[in-house]
C-alpha positions as CSV (number, residue, x, y, z in Angstrom):
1,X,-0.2,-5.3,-4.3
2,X,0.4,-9.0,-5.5
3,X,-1.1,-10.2,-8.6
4,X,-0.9,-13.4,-10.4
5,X,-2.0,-12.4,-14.3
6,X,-2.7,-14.8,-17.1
7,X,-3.7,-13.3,-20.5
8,X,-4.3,-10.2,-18.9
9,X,-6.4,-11.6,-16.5
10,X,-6.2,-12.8,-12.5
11,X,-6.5,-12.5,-8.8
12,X,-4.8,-9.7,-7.2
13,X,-4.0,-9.0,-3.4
14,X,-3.5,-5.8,-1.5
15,X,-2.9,-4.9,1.8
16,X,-2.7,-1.5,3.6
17,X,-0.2,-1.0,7.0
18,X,0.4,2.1,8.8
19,X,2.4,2.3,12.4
20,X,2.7,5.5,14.5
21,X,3.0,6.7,18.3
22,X,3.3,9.9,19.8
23,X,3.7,11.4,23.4
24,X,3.6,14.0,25.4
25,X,3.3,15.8,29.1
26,X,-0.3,16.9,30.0
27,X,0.8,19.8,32.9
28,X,-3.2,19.9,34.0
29,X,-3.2,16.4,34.7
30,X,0.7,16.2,35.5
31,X,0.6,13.2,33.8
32,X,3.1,11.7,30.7
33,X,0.7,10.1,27.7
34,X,1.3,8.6,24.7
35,X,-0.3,7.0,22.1
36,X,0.4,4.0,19.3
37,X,-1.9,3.6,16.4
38,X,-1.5,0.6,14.1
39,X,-3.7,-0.1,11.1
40,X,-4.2,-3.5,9.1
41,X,-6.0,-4.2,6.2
42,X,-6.0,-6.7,3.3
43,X,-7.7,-7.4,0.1
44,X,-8.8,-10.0,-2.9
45,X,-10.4,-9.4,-6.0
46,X,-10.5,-10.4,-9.9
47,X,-8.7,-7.8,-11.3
48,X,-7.0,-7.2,-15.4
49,X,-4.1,-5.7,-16.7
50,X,-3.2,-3.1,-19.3
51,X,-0.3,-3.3,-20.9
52,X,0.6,-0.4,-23.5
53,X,4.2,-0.9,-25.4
54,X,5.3,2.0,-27.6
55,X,8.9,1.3,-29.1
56,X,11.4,2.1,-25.6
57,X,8.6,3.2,-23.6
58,X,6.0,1.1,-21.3
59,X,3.1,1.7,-19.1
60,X,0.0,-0.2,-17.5
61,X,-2.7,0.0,-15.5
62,X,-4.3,-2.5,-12.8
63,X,-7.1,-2.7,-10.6
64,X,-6.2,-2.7,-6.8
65,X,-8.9,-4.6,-4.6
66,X,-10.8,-3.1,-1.7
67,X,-9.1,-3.7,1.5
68,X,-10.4,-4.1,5.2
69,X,-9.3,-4.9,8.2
70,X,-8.5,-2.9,11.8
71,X,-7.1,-0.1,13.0
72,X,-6.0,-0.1,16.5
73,X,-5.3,2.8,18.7
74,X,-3.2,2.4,22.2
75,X,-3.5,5.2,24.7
76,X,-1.0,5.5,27.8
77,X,-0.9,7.2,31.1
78,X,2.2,7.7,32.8
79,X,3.6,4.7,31.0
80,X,0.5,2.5,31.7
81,X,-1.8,1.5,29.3
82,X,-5.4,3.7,29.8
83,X,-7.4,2.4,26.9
84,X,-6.9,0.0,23.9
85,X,-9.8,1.4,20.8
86,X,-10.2,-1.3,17.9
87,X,-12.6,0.2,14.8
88,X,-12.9,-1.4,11.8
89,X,-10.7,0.1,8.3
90,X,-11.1,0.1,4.6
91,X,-9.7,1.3,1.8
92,X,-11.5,1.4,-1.2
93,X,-11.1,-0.1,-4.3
94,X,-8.2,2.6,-6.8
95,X,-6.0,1.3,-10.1
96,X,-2.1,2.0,-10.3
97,X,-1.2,3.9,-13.5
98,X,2.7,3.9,-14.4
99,X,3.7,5.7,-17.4
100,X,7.1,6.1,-19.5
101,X,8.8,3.3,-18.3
102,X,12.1,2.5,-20.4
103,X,12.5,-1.0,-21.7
104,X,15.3,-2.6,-20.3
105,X,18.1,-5.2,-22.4
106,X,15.7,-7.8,-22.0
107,X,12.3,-6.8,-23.5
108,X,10.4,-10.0,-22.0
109,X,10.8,-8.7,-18.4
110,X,9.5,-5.4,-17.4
111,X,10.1,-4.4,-13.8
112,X,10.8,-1.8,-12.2
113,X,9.9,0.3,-8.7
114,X,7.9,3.6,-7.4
115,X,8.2,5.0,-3.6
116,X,6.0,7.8,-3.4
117,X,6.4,9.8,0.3
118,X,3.6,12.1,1.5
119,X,4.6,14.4,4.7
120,X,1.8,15.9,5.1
121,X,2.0,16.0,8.9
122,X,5.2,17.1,10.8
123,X,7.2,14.1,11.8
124,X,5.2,11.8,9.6
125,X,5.8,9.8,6.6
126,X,3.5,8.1,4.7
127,X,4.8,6.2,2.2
128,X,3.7,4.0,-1.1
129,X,5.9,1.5,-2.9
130,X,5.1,0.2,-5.7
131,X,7.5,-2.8,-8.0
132,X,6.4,-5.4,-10.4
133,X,8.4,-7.9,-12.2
134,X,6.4,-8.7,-15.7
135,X,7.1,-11.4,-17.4
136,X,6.4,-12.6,-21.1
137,X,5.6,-16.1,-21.7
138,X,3.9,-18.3,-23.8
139,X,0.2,-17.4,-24.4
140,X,-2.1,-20.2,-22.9
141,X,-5.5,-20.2,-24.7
């Protein structure tokens, strides 16, 4: 997620990718398959910040925008493609939430970085990355 943020207010951008592919020998058939899914999807919405400071500590919270876009599913037979499947993706609208973040030697920039992995699914990897880069500045009424 991007986010431009102005006295705790903006416009912030999101965007949702995923890439796998798979394959395999159907011995019925006698015939080598294999199968590439990518997904797209990408988001804009009004969206505020939360900001909590408590002496070395930081945290915040922000809105992450819907996102929609495609998800696109390749199938192949004996290294040909068979069939090309485009449906439509979303991904609803959630907030980030980081806690306990320590306040580095400059206390105007906060930034900082979260990869969370889920392998839920034997040779899969789904990962989340998360980073900002706040920055104090002069309040603009």
């Amino acid at each position: 997620m991007e986010a431009g943020i102005i006295n705790n207010s903006g416009t912030a951008k999101s965007s949702s990718n995923s890439w796998k592919q798979g394959s395999g020998y159907d011995s019925c058939m006698k015939v080598y398959g294999a199968i590439r899914d990518t997904g797209y999807a990408t988001g804009n919405a009004p969206t505020e910040l939360e900001l909590d400071i408590d002496g070395q500590e930081y945290g915040f919270t922000v809105d992450i925008p819907a996102c929609s876009g495609k998800h696109i599913t390749k199938t192949y037979r004996n290294f040909v493609l068979d069939e090309t499947i485009v449906e439509d993706a979303g991904q609803a609208e959630s907030q980030i939430r980081v806690e306990r973040q320590k306040i580095g030697s400059n206390p105007n920039v906060l930034s900082g970085i979260i990869e969370l992995h889920d392998k839920h699914q034997k040779g899969a990897d789904f990962v989340q990355i998360w980073k900002w880069n706040l920055k104090k500045v002069k309040k603009i009424n």
